[in-house]
C-alpha positions as CSV (number, residue, x, y, z in Angstrom):
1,X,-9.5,13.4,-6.6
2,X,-6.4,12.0,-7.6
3,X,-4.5,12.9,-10.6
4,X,-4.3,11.0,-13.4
5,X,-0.4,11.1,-13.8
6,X,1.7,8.3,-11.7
7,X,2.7,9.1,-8.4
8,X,6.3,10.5,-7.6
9,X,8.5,7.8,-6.9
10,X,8.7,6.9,-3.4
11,X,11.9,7.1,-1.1
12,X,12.1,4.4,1.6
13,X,14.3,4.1,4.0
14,X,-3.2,-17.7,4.2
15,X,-5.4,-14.8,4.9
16,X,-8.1,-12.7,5.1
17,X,-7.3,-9.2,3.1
18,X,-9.6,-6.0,3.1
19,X,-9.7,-3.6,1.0
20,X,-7.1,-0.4,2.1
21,X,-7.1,2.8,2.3
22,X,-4.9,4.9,0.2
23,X,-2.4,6.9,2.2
24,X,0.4,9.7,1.7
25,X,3.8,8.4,2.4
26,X,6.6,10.7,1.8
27,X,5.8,12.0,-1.2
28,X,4.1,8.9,-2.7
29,X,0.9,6.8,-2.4
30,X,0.1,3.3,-0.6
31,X,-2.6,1.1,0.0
32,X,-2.9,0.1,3.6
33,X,-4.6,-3.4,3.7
34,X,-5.8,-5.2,6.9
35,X,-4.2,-9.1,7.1
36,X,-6.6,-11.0,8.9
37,X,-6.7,-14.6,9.9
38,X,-3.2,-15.2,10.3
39,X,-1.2,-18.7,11.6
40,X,0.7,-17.3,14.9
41,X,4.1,-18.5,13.3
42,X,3.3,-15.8,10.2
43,X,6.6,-13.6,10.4
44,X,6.1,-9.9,8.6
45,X,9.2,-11.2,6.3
46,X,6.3,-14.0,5.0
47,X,3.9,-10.8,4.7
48,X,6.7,-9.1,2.8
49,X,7.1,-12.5,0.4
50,X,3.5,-13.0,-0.1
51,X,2.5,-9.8,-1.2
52,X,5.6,-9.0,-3.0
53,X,4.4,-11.1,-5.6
54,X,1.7,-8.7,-6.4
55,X,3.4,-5.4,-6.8
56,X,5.9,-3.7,-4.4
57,X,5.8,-3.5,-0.8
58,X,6.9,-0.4,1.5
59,X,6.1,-2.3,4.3
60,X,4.7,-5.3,6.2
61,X,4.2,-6.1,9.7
62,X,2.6,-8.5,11.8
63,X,0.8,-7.0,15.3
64,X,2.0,-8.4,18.4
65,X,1.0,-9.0,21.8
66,X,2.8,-6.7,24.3
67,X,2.3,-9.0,27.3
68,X,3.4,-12.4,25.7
69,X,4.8,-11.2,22.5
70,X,2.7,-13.8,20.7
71,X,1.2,-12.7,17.3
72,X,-2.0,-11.4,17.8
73,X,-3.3,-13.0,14.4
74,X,-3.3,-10.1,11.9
75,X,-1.2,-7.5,10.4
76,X,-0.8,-4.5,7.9
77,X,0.9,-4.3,4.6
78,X,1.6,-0.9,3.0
79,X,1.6,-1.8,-0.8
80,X,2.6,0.9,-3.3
81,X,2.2,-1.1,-6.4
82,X,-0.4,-4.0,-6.6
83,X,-2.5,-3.7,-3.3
84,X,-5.4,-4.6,-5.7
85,X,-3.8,-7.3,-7.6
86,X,-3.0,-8.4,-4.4
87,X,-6.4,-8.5,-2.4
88,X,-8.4,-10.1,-5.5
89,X,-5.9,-12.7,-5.4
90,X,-5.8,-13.6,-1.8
91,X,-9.0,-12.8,-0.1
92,X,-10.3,-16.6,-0.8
């Protein structure tokens, strides 16, 4: 169970969206959510953009191909604000 006081602050160095999981990261929690349905030229700096706009973002990054270094289609943003916010808004 989690507590019911805020996290401590955390020190950091068109889509389909699933609900995450919450992790641990240094000291601080995130929601890990699954991008899905991505155009190939979806960079993780438009990841980074898009969900900004929904709470704060520890990270974002788009899964490439090792072979052709093509986007594979989907991706992962660590959200530590607004991962909610952010899925009921998107998942259309």
């Amino acid at each position: 169970a989690r507590a019911s006081a805020p996290p401590a602050p955390c020190r950091a160095g068109p889509s389909d969206f699933y609900g995450g999981r919450d992790t641990a990261a240094e000291g601080c929690f995130v929601k890990k959510l699954y991008v899905g349905n991505l155009a190939f030229g979806t960079t993780s700096d438009d990841l980074l953009a898009l969900c900004g706009q929904y709470g704060e973002v520890a990270s974002a990054q788009v899964v490439m191909d090792r072979e052709t270094g093509r986007s594979r289609g989907f991706g992962f943003v660590e959200m530590r604000t607004g991962g909610d916010e952010a899925i009921a808004a998107l998942n259309l």
